[in-house]
C-alpha positions as CSV (number, residue, x, y, z in Angstrom):
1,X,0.0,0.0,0.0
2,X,2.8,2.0,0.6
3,X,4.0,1.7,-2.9
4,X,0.7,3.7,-4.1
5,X,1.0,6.3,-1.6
6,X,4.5,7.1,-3.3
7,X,2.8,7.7,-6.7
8,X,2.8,11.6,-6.6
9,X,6.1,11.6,-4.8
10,X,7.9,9.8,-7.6
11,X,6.1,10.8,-10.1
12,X,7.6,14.5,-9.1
13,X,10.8,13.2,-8.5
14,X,10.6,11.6,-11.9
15,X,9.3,14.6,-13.9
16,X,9.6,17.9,-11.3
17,X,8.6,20.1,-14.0
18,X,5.0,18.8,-13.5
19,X,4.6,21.3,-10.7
20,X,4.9,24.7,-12.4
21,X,2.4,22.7,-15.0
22,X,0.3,21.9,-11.9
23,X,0.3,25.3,-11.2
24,X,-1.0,27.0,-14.7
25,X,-3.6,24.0,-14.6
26,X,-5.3,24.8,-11.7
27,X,-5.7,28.6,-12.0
28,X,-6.9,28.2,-15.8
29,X,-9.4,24.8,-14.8
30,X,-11.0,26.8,-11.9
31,X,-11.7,30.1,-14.4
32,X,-12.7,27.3,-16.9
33,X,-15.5,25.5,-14.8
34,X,-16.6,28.2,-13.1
35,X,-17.3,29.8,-16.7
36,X,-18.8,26.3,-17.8
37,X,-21.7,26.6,-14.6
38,X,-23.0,30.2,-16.2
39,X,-25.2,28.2,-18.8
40,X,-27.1,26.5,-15.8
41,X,-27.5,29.7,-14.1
42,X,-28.5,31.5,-17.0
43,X,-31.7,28.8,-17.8
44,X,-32.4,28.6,-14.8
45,X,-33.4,32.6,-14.8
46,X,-34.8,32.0,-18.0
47,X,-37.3,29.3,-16.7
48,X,-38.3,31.2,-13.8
49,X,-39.1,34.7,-15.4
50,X,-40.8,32.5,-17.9
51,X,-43.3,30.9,-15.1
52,X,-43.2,34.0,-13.2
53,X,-44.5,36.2,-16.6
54,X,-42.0,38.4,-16.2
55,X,-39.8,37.9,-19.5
56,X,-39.4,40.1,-22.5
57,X,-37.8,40.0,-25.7
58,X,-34.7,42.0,-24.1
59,X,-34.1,39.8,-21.1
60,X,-34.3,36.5,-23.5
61,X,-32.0,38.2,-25.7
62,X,-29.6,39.1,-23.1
63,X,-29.3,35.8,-21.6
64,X,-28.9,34.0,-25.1
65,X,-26.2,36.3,-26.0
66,X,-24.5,35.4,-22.5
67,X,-25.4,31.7,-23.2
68,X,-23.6,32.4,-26.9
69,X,-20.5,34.4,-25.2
70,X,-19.8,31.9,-22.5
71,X,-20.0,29.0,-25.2
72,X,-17.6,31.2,-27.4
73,X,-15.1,31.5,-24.4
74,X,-15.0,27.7,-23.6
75,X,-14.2,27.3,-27.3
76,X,-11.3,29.3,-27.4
77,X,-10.2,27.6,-24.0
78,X,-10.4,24.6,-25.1
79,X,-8.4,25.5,-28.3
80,X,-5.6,27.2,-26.8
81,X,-5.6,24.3,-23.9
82,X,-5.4,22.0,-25.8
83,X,-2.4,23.0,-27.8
84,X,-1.1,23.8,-24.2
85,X,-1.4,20.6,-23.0
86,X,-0.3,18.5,-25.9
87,X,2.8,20.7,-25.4
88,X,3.3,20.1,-22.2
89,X,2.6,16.1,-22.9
90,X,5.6,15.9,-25.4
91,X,7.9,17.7,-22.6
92,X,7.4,15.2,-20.1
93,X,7.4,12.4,-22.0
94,X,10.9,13.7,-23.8
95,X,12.1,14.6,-20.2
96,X,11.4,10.9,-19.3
97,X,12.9,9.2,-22.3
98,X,16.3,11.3,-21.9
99,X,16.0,10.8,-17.9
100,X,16.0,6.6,-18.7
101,X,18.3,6.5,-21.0
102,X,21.0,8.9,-18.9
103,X,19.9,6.4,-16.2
104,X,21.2,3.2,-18.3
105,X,24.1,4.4,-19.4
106,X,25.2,5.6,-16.4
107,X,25.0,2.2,-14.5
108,X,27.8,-0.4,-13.8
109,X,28.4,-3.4,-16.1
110,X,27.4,-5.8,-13.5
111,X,23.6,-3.7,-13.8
112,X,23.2,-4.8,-17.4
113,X,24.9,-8.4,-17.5
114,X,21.8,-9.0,-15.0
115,X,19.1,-8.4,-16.9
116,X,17.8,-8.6,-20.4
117,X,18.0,-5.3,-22.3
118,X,13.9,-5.9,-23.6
119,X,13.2,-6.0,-20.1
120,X,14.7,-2.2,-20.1
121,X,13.0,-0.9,-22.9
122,X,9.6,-2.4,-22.2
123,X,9.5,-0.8,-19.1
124,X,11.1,2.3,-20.3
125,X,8.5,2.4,-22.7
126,X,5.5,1.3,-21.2
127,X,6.1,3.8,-17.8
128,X,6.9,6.6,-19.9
129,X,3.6,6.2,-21.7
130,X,1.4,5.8,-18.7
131,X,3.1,8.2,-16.8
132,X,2.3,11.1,-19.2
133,X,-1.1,9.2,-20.1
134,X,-1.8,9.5,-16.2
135,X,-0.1,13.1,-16.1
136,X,-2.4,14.0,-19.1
137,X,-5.0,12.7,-17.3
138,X,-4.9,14.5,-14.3
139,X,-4.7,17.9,-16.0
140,X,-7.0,17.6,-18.4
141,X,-9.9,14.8,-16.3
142,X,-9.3,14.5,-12.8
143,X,-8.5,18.2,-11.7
144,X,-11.1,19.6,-14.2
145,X,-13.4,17.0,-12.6
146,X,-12.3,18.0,-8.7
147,X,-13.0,21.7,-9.2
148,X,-16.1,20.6,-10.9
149,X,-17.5,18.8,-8.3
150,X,-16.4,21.1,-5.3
151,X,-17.9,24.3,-7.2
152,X,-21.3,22.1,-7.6
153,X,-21.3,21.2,-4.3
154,X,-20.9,24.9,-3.5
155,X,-23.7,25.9,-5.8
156,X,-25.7,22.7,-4.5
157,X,-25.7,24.1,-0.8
158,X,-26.6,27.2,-2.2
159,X,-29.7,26.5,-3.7
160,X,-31.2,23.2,-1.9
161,X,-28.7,22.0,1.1
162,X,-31.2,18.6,1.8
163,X,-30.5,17.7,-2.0
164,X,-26.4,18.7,-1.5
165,X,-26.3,16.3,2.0
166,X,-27.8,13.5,-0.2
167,X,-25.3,13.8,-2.6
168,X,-22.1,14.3,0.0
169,X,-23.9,10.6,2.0
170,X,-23.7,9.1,-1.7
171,X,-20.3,10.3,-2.6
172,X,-18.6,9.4,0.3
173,X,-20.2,5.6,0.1
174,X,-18.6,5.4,-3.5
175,X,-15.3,6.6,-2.8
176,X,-14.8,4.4,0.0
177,X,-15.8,1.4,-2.6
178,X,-13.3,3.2,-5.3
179,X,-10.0,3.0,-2.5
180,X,-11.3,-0.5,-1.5
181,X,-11.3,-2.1,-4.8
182,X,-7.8,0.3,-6.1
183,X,-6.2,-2.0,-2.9
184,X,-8.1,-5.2,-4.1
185,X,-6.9,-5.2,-7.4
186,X,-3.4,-3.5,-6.9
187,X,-1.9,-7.2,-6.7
188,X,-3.8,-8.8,-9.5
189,X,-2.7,-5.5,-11.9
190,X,1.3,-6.6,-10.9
191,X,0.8,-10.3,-11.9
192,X,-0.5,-9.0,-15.6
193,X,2.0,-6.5,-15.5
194,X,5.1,-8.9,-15.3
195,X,3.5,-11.7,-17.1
196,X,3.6,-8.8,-20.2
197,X,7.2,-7.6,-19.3
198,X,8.0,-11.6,-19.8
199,X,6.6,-11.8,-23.0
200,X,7.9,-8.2,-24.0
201,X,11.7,-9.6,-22.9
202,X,11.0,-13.1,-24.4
203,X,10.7,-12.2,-27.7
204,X,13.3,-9.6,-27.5
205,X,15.3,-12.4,-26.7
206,X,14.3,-14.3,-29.8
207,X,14.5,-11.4,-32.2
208,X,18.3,-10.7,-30.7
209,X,19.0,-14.7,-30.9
210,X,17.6,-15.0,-34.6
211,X,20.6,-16.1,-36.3
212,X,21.1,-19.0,-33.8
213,X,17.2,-19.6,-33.7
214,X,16.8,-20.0,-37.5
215,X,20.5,-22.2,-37.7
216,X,18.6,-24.7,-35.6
217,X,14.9,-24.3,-36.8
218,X,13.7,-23.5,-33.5
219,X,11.0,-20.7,-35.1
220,X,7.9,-22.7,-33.9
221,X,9.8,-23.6,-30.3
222,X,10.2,-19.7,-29.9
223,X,6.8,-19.1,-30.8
224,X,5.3,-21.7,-28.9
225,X,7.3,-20.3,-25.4
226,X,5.7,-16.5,-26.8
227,X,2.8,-18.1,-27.3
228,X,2.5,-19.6,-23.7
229,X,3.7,-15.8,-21.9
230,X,0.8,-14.2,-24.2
231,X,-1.7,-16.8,-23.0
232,X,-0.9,-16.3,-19.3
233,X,-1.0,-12.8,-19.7
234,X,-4.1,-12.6,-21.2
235,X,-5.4,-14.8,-18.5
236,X,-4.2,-13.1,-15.7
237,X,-5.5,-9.7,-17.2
238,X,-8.9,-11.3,-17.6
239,X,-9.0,-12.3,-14.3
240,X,-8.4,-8.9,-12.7
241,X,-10.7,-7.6,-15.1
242,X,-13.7,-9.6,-14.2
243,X,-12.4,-9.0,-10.5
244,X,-12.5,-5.4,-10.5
245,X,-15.9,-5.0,-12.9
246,X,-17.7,-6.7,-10.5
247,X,-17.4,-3.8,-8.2
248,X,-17.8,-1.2,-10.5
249,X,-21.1,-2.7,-11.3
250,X,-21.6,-1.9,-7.8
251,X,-20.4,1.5,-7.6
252,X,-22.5,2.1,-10.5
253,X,-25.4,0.9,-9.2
254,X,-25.0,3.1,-6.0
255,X,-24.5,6.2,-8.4
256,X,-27.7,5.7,-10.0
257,X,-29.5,5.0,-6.8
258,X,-28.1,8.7,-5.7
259,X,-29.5,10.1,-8.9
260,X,-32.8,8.7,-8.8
261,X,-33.4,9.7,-4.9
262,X,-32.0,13.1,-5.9
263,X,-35.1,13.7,-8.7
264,X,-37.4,12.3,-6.3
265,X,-36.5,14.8,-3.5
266,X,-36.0,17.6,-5.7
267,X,-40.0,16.9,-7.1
268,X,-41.3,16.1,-4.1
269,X,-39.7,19.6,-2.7
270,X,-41.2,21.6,-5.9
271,X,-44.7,20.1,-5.7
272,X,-44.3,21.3,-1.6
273,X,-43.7,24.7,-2.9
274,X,-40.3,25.0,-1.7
275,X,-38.1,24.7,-5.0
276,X,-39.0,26.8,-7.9
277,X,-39.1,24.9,-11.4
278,X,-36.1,26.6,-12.3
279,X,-34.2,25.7,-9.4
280,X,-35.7,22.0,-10.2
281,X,-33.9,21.9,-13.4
282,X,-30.7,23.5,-11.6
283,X,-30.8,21.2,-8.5
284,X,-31.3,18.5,-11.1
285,X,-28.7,19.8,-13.6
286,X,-26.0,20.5,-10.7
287,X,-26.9,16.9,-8.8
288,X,-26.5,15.4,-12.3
289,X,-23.1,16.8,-13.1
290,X,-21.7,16.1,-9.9
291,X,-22.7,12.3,-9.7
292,X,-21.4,12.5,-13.1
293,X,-18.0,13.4,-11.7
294,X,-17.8,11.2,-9.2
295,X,-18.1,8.5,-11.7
296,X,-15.6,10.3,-13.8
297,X,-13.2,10.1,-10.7
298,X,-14.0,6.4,-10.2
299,X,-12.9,5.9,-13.8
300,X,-9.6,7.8,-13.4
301,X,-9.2,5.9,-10.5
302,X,-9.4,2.8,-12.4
303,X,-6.9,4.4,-15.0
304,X,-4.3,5.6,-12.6
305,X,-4.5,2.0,-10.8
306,X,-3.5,0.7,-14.6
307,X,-0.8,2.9,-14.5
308,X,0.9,3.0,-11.1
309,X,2.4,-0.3,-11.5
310,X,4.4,0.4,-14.7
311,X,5.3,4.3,-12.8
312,X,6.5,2.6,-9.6
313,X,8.9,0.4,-12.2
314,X,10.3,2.7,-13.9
315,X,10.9,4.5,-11.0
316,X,12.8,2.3,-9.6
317,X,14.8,1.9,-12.9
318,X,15.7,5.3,-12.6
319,X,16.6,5.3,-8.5
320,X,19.2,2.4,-9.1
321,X,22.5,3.5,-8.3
322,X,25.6,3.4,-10.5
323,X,28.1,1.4,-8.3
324,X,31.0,2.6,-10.0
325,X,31.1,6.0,-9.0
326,X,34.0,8.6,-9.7
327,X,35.2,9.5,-5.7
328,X,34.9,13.3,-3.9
329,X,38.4,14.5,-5.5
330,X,38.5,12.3,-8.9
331,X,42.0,12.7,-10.4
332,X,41.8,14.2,-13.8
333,X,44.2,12.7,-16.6
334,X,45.0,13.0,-20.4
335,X,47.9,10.2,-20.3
336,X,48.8,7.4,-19.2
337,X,52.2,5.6,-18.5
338,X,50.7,2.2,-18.7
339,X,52.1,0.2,-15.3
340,X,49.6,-1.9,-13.7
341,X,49.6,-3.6,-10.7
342,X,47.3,-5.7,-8.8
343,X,47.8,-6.5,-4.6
344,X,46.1,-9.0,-3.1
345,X,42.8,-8.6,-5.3
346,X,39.9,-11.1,-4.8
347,X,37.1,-10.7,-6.3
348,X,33.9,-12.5,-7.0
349,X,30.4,-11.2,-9.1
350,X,27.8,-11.6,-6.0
351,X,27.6,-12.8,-2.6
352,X,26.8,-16.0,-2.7
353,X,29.0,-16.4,-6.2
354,X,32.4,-18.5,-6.1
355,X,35.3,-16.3,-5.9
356,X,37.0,-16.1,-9.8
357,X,40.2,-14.1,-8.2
358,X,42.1,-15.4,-4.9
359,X,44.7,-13.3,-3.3
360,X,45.8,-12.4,-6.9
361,X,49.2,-10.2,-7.0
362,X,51.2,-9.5,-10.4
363,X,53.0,-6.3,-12.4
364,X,53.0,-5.0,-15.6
365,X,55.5,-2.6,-16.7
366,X,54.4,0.3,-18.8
367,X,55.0,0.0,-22.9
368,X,55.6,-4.3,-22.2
369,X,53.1,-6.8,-23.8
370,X,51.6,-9.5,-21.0
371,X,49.1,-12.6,-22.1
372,X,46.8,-13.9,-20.3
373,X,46.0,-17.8,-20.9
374,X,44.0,-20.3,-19.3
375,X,41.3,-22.5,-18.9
376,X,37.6,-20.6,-19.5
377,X,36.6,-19.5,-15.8
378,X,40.2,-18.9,-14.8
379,X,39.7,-15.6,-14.4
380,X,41.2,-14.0,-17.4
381,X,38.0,-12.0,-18.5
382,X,37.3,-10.7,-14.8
383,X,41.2,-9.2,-14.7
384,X,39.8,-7.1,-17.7
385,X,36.9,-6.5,-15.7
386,X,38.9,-4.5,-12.9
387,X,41.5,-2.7,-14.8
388,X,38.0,-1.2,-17.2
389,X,36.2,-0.6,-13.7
390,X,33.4,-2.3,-14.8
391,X,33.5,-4.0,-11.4
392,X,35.2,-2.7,-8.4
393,X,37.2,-5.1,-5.8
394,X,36.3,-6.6,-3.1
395,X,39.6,-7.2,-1.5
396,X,43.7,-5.7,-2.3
397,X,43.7,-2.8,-5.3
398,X,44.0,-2.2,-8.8
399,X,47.0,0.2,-10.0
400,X,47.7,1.9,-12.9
401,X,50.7,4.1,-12.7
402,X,50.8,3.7,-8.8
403,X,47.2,4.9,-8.0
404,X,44.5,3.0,-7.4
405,X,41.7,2.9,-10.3
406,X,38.9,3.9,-8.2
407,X,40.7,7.5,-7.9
408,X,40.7,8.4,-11.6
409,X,37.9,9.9,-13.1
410,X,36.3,7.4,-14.6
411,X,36.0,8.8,-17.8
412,X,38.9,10.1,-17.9
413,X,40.3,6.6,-17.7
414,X,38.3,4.8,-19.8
415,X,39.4,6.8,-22.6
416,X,43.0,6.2,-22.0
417,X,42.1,2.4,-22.3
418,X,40.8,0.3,-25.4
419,X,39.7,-3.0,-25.4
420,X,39.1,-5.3,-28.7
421,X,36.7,-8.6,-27.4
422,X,35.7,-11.4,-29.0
423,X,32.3,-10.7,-28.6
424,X,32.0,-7.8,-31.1
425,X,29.2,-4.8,-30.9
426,X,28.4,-2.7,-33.7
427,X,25.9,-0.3,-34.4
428,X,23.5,-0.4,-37.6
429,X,25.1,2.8,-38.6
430,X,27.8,3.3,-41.5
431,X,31.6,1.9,-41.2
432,X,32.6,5.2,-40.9
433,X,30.6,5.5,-37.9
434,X,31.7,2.3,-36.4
435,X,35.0,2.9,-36.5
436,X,34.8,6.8,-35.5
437,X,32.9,5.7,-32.4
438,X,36.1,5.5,-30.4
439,X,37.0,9.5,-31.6
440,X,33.7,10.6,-32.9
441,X,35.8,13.8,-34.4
442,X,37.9,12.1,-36.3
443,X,38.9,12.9,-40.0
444,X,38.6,10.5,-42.7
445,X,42.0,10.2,-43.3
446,X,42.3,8.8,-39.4
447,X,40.0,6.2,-39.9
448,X,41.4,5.0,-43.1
449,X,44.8,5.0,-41.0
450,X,43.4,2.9,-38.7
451,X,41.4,0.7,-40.9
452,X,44.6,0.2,-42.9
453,X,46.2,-0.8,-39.7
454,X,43.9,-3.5,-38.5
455,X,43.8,-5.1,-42.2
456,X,39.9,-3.8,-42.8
457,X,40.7,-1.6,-45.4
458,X,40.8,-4.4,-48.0
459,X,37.5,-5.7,-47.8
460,X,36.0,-1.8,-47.0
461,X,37.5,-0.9,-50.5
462,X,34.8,-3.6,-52.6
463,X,31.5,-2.4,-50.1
464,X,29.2,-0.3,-52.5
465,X,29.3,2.5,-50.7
466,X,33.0,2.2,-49.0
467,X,32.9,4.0,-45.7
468,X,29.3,4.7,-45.8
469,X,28.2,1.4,-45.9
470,X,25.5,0.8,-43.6
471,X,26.1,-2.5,-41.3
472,X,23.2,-3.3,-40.7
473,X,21.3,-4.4,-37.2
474,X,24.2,-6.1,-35.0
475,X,26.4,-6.0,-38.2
476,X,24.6,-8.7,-39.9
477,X,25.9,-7.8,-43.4
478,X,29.2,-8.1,-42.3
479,X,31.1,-11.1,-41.6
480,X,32.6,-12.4,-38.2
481,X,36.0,-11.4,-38.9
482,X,35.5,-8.3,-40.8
483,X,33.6,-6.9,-37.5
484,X,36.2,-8.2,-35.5
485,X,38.8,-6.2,-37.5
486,X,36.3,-3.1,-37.5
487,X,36.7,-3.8,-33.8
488,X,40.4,-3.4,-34.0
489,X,40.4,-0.3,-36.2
490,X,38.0,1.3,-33.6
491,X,40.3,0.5,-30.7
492,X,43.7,1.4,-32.7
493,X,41.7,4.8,-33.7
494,X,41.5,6.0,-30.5
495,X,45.4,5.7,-29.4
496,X,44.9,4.5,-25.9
497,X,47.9,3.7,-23.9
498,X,46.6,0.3,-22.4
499,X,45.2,-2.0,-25.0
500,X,43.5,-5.1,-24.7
501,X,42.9,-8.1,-27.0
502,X,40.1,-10.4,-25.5
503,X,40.4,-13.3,-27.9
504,X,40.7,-10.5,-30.6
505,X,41.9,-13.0,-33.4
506,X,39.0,-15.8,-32.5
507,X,36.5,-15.0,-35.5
508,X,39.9,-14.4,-37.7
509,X,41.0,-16.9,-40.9
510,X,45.0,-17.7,-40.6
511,X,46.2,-15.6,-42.9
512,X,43.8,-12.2,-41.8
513,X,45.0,-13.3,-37.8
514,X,48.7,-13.7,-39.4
515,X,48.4,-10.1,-40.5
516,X,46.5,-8.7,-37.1
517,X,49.2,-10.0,-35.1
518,X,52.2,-8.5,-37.4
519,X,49.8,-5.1,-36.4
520,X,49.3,-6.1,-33.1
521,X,53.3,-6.6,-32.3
522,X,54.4,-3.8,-34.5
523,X,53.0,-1.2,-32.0
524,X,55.0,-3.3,-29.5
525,X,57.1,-0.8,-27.0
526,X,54.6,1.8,-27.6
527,X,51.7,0.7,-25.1
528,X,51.0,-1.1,-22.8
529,X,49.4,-4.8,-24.5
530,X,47.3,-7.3,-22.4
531,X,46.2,-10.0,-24.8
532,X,43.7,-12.9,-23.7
533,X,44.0,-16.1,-26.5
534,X,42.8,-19.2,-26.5
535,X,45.3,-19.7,-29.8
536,X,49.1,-20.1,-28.0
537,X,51.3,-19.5,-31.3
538,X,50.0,-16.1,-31.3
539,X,51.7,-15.2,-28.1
540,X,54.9,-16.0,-28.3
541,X,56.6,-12.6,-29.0
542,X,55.1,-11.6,-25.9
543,X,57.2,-9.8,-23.1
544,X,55.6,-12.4,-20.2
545,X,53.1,-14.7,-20.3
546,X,50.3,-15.3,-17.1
547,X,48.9,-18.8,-16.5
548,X,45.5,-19.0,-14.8
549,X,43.5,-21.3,-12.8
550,X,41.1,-21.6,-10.2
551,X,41.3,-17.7,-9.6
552,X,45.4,-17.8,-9.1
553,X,48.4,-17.2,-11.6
554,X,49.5,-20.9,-11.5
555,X,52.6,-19.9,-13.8
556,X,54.4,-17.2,-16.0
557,X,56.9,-16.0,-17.8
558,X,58.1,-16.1,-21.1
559,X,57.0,-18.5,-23.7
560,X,60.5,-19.7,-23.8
561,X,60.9,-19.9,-20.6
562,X,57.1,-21.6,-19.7
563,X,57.6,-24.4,-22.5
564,X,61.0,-25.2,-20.9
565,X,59.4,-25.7,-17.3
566,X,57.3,-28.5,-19.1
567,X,54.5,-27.7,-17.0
568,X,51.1,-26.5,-17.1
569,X,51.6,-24.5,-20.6
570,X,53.8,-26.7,-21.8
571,X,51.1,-29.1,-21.4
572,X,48.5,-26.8,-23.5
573,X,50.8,-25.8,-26.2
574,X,51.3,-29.8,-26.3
575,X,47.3,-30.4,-26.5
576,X,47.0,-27.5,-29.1
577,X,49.8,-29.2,-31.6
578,X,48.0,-32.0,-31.2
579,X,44.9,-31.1,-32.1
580,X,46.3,-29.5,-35.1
């Protein structure tokens, strides 16, 4: 319950600019109902000096030109509130979007590797829409609707109390019914709810999987498993829906009740002489318009109960916090000398998790070129992990030129550190674009360089539209290796001083991951070089060599000097030429 008591709260943390909005709103609603009451006055004069033979042709005419102006006003009202409003709509909802998307790419690695990104996007999407439907709603129904039905209450006491205490005793009865059933149905609304998000995030999965799903023919498996999600959300949505109708049917039935005693009073009071005919058709006019709000409000009601579930998500999208954080006094730097050191570091990716680094101690000097082999789960991967920041340690410290990683900026240091995985991401935008993503200012002539450099040139040349090629979705015009090898030109483009190869050279033929590795070594001396691969030849020119296992080094040195020790690499160069 607390959850929906939070609502307004979050929804102005979410969107503050709602309360200058709230503001203008009010103050142009309470003109605008006031002005829409006049019309009931007015015929309510006209009926009277009608029975009471007092009219003439002036008075009529006076009053229908009121009638005419105050219908004239609401029309121009409504025109320029509208435009207002829609306005005002597009804001928030922009103000939203940006807020999300901010949000996402602010948080840690270990955020995103959690959850499936159609899970973000559904929600994104679905609690930005009901969060300006609902803000949309409450400008434009539910305060309209409150100043409405407090100004015809007003008027109602004014002009017949007995009839204005019949309709407080009605009211009262229905809201209480309208909070009961919002708590009722609250639960029911989160099972339908997540039962969508499921099959929102299942067949993002599929669409994301397709290559894989069509290699294996598994199209009617997926659809089946999509299928089964839609069916229990329709189910579930069914349910609450026959759940909560069950009491509006209720509520209605109380609301007409209200009306019908209202006309009875207000005729028995005229034919007792105490309510003229014109105040009949006002009493009657005013008692209708407010039982007409209240059912308004128990429809919004109903509306904003749809859309506080999908708010209160979002929300608490956008109130995770980024665990990598840069500290109170970040140090600031535009180079790096490339020495990294890690003391004592074990780390693990939850609580409960085995740990992947032990009491792990080693040094790289600046310029030299380390490799890092071992069996998967070793921990090679999650020593990238920690130098990027993408996870922070839980015990010892990660240097880079003597200071711990968690004191740089982390922006800063990020863009003094490039990393080339085996698991490559592109965006459906041209080559050019790809590349330049590293240094979006680049010139041409730089990313030709850099192409050139990681052996993509060649097959850029024969594209239709060279650079400009588009890639398509995930790169899906493009080969494995040519994306690695964009890969590589993206990271060579923006001249970090640490570079890493995660298994770089995996989706490579011999001959293209002959001529990587001639680039690779030929920067040699210049940066620092951390290469992860699976493929041992390819490491042999490098400066030391770091054996992994069960979250320790369990050897290193040179390859020389590792294949003379007859051990554990020894072993896996053995098992390689084998294999071969």
């Amino acid at each position: 319950m607390r959850r929906r008591e939070q609502i307004l709260s979050r929804i102005l943390k979410i969107i503050p600019e709602v309360k200058q909005g709230l503001v203008k709103a009010t103050t142009v609603n309470i003109v605008y109902e006031a002005i829409k009451i006049i019309p009931v006055i007015l015929i309510k004069l006209l009926v009277d000096t009608f029975i009471s033979e007092s009219s003439s042709i002036s008075l009529v005419s006076w009053i229908v030109g009121g009638m005419f102006a105050v219908y004239l006003i609401e029309n121009l009202m409504d025109y320029f509130g509208d435009l207002w409003s829609h306005k005002q709509m597009l804001t928030y909802e922009t103000v939203i979007l940006r807020k999300s998307q901010k949000k996402l790419l602010e948080l840690h690695m270990g955020y995103h590797e959690k959850y499936n990104p159609g899970l973000h996007v559904s929600r994104i999407n679905k609690g930005a829409s009901k969060l300006t439907e609902l803000v949309w709603f409450f400008f434009n129904e539910f305060l309209p609707t409150i100043i409405q039905l407090v100004l015809t209450t007003l008027l109602l006491f004014y002009e017949q109390y007995i009839i204005a205490i019949i309709f407080l005793v009605f009211s009262i009865l229905i809201f209480i019914i309208i909070d009961k059933t919002a708590k009722e149905v609250q639960p029911l609304r989160e099972i339908y709810l997540k039962k969508h998000e499921q099959a929102f995030s299942e067949m993002s999965q599929s669409l994301q999987n397709i290559v894989t799903v069509k290699d294996y023919a598994q199209e009617r498996k997926e659809y089946q498993i999509y299928s089964s999600l839609l069916r229990q959300f329709f189910k579930s949505s069914m349910y609450r829906m026959r759940f909560e109708m069950k009491r509006v049917l209720g509520r209605d039935v109380i609301i007409n009740i209200g009306r019908i005693l209202t006309l009875a009073v207000a005729g028995y009071l005229v034919l007792q002489g105490d309510l003229s005919a014109g105040s009949l058709i006002l009493v009657y006019t005013l008692s209708e318009k407010a039982f007409l709000s209240v059912f308004r409000l128990g429809k919004i009601y109903t509306h904003v109960g749809d859309s506080i579930e999908s708010i209160h998500r979002l929300s608490d999208l956008l109130d995770q916090k980024p665990q990598i954080t840069n500290s109170e006094t970040p140090i600031r730097t535009k180079k790096l000398e490339g020495g990294i050191e890690f003391k004592n570091v074990s780390f693990r990716y939850g609580k409960k998790s085995p740990w992947v680094l032990k009491n792990v101690s080693f040094t790289i000097n600046p310029k030299k070129v380390i490799a890092l082999v071992g069996r998967s789960g070793g921990g090679k991967s999650s020593i990238i992990k920690l130098i990027m920041r993408q996870y922070d340690v839980l015990n010892g410290e990660v240097l880079v030129d003597k200071i711990d990683v968690r004191e740089y900026h982390s922006e800063d240091f990020r863009k003094r550190v490039a990393i080339v995985s085996q698991n490559v991401e592109v965006f459906n935008r041209s080559i050019k674009d790809n590349i330049a993503f590293s240094k979006p200012h680049s010139s041409l002539r730089e990313i030709v360089r850099a192409a050139k450099l990681a052996h993509a040139h060649e097959f850029i040349k024969d594209l239709p539209d060279k650079y400009n090629t588009k890639v398509g979705k995930d790169g899906i015009k493009l080969s494995g290796g040519q994306k690695q090898r964009l890969s590589i030109a993206r990271a060579l483009l923006s001249n970090p001083d640490i570079l890493i190869f995660d298994e770089a050279t995996s989706s490579l033929d011999s001959e293209s991951e002959k001529l990587i590795q001639q680039a690779i070594f030929s920067i040699a001396g210049q940066k620092t070089m951390i290469i992860i691969a699976h493929r041992l030849s390819t490491i042999e020119n490098a400066d030391e060599i770091l054996v992994l296992g069960e979250g320790k080094i369990l050897e290193k040195g040179t390859y020389k000097q590792l294949i003379n020790q007859r051990g554990i690499f020894y072993n896996m160069v053995s098992l390689q030429k084998m294999r071969v």
